[in-house]
TORDREN-914164 format. One record per residue: x negated, y negated, z of N, C-alpha, C, CB in turn; residue in three letters. Coordinates in Angstrom, 2 decimals, padded with zeros to 5 digits. Last residue first. Glycine has a CB too. Example, Ala and Ser with C-alpha at 12.3 -4.5 7.8 and 13.67 -1.06 7.14 Angstrom:
<rs>
<r n_x="-012.85" n_y="002.25" n_z="007.08" ca_x="-013.67" ca_y="001.06" ca_z="007.14" c_x="-012.90" c_y="-000.03" c_z="007.87" cb_x="-014.08" cb_y="000.60" cb_z="005.72" r="SER"/>
<r n_x="-013.19" n_y="005.69" n_z="007.80" ca_x="-012.30" ca_y="004.50" ca_z="007.80" c_x="-013.20" c_y="003.30" c_z="007.80" cb_x="-011.31" cb_y="004.47" cb_z="009.05" r="ALA"/>
</rs>
This chain:
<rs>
<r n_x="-106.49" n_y="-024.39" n_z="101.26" ca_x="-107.34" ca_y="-023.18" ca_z="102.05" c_x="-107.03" c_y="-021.74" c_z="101.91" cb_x="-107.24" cb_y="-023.35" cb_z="103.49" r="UNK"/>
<r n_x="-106.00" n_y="-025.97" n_z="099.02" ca_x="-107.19" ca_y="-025.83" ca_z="099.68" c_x="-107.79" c_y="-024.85" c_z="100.33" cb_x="-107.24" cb_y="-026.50" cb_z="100.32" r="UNK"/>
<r n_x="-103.24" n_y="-025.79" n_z="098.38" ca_x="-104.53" ca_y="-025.45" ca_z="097.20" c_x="-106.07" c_y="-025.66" c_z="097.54" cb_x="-104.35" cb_y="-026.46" cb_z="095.87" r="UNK"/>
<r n_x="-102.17" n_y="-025.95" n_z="100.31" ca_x="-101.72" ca_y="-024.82" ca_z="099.69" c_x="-102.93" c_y="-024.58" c_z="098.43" cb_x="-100.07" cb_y="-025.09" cb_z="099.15" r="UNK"/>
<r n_x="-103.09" n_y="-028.50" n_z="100.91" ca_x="-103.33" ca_y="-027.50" ca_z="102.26" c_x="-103.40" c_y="-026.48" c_z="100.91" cb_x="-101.84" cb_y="-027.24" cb_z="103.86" r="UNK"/>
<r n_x="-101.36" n_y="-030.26" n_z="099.60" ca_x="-102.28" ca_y="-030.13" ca_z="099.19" c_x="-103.54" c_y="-029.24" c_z="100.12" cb_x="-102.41" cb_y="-031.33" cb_z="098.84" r="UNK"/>
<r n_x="-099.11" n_y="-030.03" n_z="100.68" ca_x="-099.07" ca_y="-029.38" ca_z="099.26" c_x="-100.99" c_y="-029.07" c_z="099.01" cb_x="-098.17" cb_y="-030.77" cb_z="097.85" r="UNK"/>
<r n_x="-099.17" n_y="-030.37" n_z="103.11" ca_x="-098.52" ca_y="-029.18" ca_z="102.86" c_x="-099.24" c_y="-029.05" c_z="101.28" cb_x="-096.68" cb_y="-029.28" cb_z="103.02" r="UNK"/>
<r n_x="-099.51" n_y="-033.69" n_z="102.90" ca_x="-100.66" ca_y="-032.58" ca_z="103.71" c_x="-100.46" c_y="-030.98" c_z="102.94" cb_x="-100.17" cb_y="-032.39" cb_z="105.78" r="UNK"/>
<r n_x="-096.73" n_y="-034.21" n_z="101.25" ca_x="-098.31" ca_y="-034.12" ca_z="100.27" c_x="-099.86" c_y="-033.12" c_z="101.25" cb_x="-099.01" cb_y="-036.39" cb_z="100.02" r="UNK"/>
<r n_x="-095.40" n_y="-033.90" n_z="103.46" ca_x="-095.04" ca_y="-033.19" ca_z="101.93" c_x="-096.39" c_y="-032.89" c_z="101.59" cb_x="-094.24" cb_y="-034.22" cb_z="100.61" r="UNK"/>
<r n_x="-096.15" n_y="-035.84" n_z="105.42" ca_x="-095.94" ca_y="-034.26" ca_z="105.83" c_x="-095.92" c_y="-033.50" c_z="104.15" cb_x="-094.10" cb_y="-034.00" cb_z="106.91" r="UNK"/>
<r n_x="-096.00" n_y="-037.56" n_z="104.00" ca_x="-097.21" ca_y="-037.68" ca_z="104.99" c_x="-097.04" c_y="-036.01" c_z="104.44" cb_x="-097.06" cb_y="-038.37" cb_z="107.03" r="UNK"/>
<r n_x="-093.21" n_y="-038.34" n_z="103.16" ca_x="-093.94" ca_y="-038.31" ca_z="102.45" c_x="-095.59" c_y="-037.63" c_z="102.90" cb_x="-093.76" cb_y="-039.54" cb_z="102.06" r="UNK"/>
<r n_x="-092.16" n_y="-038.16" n_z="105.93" ca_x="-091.67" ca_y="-037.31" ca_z="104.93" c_x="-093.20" c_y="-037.05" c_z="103.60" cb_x="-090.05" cb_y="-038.25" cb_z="104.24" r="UNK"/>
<r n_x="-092.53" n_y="-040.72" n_z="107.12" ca_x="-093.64" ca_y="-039.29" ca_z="107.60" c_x="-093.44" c_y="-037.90" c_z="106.72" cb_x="-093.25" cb_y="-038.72" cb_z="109.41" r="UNK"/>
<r n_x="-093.91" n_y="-042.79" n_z="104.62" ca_x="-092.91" ca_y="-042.26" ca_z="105.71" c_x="-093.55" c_y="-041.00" c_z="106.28" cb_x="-091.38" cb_y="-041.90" cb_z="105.09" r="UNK"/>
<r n_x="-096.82" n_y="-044.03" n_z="102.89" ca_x="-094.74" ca_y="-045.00" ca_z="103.73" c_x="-093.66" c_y="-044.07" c_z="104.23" cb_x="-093.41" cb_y="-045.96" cb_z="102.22" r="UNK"/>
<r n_x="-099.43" n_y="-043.33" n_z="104.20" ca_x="-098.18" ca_y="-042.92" ca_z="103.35" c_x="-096.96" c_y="-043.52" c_z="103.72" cb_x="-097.91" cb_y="-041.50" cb_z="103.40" r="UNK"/>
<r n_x="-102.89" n_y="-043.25" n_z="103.80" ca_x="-101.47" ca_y="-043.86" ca_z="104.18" c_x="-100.43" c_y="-043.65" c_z="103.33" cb_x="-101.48" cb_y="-045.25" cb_z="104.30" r="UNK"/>
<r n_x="-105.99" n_y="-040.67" n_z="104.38" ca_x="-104.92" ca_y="-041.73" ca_z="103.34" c_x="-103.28" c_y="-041.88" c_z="104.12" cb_x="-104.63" cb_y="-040.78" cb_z="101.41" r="UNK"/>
<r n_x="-108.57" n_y="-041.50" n_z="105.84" ca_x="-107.18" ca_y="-041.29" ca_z="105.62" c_x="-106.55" c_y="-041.91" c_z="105.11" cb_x="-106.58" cb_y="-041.16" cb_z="106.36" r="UNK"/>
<r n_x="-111.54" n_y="-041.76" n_z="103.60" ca_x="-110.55" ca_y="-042.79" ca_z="104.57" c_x="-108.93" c_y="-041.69" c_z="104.99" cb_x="-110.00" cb_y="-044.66" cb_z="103.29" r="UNK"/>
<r n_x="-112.69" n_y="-041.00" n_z="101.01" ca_x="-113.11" ca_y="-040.54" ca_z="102.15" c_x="-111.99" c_y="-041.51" c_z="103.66" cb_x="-114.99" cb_y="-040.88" cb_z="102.03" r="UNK"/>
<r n_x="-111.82" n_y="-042.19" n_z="098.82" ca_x="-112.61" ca_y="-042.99" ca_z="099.58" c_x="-113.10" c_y="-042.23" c_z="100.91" cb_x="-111.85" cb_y="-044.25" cb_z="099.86" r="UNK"/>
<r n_x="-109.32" n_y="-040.85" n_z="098.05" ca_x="-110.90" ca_y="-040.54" ca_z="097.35" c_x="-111.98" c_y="-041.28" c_z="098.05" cb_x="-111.05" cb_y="-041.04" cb_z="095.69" r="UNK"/>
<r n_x="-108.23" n_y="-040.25" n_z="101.72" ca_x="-108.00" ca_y="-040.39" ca_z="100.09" c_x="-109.39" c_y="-040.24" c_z="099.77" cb_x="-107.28" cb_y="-041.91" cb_z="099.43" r="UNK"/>
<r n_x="-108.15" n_y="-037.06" n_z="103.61" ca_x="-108.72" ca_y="-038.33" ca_z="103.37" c_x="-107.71" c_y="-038.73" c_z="101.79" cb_x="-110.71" cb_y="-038.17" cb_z="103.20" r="UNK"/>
<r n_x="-106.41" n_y="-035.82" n_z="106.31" ca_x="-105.96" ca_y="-035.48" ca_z="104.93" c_x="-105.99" c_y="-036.87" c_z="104.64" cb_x="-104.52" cb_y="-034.64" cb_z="104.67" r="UNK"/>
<r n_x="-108.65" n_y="-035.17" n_z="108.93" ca_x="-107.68" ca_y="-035.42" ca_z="108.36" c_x="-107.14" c_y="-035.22" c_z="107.17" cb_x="-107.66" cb_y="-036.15" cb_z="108.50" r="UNK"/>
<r n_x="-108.41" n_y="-031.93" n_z="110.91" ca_x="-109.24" ca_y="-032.79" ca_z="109.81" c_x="-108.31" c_y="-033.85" c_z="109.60" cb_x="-109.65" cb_y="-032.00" cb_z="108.33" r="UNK"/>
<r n_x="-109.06" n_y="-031.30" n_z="114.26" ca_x="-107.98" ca_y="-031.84" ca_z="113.55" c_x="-109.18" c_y="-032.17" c_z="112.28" cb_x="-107.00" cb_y="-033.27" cb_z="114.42" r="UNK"/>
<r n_x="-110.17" n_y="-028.40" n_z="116.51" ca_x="-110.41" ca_y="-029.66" ca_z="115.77" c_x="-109.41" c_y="-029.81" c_z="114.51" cb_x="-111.94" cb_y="-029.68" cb_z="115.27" r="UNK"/>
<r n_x="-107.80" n_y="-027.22" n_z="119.58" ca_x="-108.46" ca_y="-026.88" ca_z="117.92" c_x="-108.89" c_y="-028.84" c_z="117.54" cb_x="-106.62" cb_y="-025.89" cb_z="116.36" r="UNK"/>
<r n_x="-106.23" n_y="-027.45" n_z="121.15" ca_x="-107.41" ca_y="-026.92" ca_z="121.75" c_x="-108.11" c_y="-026.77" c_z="120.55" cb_x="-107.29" cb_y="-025.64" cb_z="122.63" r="UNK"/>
<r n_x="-103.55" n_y="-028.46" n_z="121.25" ca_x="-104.83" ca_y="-029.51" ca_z="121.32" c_x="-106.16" c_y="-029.06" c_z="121.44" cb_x="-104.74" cb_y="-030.38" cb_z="122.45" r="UNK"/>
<r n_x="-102.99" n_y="-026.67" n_z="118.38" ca_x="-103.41" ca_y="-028.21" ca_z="119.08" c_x="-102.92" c_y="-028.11" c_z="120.82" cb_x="-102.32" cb_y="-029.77" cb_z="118.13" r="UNK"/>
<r n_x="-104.29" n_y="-023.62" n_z="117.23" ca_x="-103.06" ca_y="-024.42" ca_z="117.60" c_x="-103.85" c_y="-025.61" c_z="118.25" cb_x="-101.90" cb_y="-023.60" cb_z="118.68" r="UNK"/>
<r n_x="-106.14" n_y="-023.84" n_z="114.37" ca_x="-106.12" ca_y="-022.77" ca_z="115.66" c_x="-104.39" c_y="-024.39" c_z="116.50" cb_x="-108.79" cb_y="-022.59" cb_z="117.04" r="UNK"/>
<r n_x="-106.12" n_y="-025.68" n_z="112.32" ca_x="-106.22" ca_y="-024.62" ca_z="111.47" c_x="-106.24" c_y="-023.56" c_z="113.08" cb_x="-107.78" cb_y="-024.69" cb_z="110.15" r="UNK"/>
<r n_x="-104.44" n_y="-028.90" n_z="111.88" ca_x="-105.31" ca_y="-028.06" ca_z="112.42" c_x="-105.66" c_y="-026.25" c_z="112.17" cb_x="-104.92" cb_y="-028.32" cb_z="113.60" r="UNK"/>
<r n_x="-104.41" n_y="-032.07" n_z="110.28" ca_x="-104.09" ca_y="-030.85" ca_z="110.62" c_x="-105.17" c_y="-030.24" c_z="111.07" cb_x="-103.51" cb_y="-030.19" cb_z="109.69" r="UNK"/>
<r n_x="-103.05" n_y="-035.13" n_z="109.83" ca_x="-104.43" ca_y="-034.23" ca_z="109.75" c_x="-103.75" c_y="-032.93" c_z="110.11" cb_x="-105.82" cb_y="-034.69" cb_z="110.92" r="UNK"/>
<r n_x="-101.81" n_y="-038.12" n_z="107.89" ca_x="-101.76" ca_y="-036.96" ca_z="108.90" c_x="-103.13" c_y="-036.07" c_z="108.76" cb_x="-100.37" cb_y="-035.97" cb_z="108.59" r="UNK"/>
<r n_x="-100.02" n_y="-041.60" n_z="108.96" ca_x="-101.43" ca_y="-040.07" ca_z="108.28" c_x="-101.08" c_y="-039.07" c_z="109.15" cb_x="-103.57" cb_y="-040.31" cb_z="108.56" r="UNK"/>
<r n_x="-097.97" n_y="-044.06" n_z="107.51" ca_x="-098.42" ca_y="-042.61" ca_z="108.40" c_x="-099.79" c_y="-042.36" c_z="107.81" cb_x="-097.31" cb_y="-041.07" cb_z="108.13" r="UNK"/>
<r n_x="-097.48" n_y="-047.92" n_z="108.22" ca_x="-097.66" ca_y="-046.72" ca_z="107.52" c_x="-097.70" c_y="-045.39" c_z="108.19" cb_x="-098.76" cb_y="-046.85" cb_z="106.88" r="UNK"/>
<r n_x="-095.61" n_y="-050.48" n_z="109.23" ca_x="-096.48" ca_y="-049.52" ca_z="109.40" c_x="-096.31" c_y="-048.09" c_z="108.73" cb_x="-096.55" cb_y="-049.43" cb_z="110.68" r="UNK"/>
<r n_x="-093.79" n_y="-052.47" n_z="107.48" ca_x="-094.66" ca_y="-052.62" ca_z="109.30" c_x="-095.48" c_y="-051.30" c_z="109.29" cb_x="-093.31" cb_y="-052.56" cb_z="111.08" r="UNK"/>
<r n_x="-094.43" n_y="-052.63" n_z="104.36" ca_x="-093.91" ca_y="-051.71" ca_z="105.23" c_x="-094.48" c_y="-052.60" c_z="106.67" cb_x="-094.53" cb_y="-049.97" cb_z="104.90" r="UNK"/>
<r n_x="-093.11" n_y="-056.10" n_z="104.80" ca_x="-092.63" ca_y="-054.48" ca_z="104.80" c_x="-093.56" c_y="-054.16" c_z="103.95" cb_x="-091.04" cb_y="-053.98" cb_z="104.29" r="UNK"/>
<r n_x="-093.21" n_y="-058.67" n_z="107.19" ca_x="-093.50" ca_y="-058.16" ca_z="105.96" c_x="-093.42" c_y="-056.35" c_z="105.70" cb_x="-094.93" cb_y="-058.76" cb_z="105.73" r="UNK"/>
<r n_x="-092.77" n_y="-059.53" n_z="109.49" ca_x="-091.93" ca_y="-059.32" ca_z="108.66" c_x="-092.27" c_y="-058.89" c_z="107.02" cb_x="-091.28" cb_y="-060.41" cb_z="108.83" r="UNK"/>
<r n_x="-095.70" n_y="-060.73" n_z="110.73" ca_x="-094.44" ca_y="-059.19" ca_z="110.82" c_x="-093.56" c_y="-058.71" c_z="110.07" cb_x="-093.50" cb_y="-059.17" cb_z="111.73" r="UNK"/>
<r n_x="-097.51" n_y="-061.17" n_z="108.94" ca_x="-096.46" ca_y="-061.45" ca_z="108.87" c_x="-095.73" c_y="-059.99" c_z="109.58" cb_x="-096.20" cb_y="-061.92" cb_z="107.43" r="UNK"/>
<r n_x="-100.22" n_y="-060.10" n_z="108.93" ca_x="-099.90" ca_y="-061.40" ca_z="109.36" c_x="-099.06" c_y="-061.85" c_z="109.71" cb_x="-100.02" cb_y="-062.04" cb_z="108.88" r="UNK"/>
<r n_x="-100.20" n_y="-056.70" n_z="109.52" ca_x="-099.77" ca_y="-057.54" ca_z="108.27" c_x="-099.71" c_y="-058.82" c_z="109.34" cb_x="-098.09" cb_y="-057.02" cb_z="107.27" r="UNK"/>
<r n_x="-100.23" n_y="-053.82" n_z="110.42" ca_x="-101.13" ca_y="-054.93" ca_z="111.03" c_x="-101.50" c_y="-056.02" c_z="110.02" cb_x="-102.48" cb_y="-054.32" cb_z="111.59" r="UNK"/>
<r n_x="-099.06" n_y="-051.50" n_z="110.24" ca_x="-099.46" ca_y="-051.79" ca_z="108.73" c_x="-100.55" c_y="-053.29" c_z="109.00" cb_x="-097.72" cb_y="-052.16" cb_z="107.56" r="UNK"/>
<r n_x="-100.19" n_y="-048.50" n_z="112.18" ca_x="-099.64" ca_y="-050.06" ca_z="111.99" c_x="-099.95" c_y="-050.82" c_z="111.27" cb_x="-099.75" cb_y="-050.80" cb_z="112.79" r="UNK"/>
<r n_x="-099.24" n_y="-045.21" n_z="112.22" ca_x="-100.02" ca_y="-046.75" ca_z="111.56" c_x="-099.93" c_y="-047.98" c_z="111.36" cb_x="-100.22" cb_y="-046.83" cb_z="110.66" r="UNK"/>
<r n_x="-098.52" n_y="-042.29" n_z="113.10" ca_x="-097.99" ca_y="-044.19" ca_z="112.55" c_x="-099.35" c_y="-044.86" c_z="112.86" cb_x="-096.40" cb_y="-045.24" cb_z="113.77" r="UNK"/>
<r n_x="-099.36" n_y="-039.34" n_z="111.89" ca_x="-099.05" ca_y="-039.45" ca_z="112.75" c_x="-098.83" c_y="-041.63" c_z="112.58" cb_x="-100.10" cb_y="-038.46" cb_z="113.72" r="UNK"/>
<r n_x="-098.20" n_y="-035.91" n_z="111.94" ca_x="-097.93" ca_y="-037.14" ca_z="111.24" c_x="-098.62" c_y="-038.34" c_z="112.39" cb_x="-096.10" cb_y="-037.28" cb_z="110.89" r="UNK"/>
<r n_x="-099.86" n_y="-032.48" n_z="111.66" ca_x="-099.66" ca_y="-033.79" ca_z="112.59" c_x="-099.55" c_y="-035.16" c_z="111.61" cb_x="-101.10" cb_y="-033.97" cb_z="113.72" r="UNK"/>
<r n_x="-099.67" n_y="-029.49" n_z="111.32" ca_x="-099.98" ca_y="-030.51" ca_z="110.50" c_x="-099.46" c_y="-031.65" c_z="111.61" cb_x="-099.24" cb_y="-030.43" cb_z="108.92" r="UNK"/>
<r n_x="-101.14" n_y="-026.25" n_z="111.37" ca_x="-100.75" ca_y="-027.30" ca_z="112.10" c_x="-100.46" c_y="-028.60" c_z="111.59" cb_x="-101.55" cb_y="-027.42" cb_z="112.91" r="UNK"/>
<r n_x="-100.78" n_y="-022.85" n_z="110.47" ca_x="-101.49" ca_y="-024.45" ca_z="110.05" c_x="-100.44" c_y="-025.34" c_z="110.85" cb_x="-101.48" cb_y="-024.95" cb_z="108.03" r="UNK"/>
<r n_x="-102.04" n_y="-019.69" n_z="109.57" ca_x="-101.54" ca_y="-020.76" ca_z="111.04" c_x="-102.53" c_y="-022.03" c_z="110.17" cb_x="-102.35" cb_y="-020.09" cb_z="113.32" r="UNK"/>
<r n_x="-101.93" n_y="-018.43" n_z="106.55" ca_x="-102.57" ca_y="-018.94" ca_z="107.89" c_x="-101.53" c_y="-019.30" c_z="108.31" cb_x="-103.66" cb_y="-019.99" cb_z="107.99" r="UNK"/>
<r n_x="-100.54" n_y="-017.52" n_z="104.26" ca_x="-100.66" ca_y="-016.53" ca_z="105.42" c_x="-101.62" c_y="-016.90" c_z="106.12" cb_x="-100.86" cb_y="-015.17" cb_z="105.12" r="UNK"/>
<r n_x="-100.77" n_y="-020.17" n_z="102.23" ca_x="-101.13" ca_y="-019.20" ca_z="102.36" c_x="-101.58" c_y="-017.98" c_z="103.01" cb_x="-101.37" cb_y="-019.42" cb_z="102.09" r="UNK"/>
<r n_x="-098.89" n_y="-021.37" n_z="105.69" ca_x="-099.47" ca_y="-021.39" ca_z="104.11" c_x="-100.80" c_y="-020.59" c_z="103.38" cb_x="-099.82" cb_y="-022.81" cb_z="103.90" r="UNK"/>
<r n_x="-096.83" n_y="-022.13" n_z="107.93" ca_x="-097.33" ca_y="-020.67" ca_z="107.48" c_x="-098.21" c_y="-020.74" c_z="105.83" cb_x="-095.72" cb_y="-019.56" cb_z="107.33" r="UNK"/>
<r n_x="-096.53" n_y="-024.87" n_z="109.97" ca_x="-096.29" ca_y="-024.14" ca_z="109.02" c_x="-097.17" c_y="-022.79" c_z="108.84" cb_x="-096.34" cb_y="-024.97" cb_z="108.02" r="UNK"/>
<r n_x="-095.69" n_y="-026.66" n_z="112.80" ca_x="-096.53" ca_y="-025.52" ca_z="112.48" c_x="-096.06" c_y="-024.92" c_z="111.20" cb_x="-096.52" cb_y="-024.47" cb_z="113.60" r="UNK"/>
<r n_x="-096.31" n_y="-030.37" n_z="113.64" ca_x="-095.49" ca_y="-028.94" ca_z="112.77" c_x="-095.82" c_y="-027.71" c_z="112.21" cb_x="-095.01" cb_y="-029.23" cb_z="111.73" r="UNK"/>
<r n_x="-096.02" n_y="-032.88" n_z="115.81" ca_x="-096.78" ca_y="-031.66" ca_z="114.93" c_x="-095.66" c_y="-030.64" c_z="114.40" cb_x="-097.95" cb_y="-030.71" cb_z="115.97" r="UNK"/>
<r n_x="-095.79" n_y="-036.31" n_z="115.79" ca_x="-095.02" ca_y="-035.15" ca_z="115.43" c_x="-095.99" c_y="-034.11" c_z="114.86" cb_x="-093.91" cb_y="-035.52" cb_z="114.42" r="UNK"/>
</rs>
């Protein structure tokens, strides 16, 4: 899922995108996590960053709600 938002008067792209939580147990919850990255010219013709944790890693999020919120917020105090 991409989503074009408007933040601080750019073009921003944000992409959720699943993760497979790849647990021993299928049944174990969550089955799979999100990330997201974004793009700063429209997709697919633009480079994606992602949105790392402190480890430098994309960071995982238990829905795409949550994915999509925190990219947005933390876009707004980046670029």
């Amino acid at each position: 899922m991409i989503e074009h938002h408007k933040i601080n008067g750019k073009d921003v792209w944000v992409e959720v995108i699943e993760q497979p939580a790849g647990r021993e147990n299928p049944n174990t919850i969550p089955t799979e996590y999100f990330k997201a990255r974004y793009y700063l010219a429209e997709p697919p013709s633009a480079n994606a960053e992602w949105i790392n944790n402190e480890d430098g890693e994309p960071q995982l999020f238990e829905s795409p709600v949550a994915a999509l919120t925190f990219a947005t917020k933390k876009l707004m105090n980046t670029i």
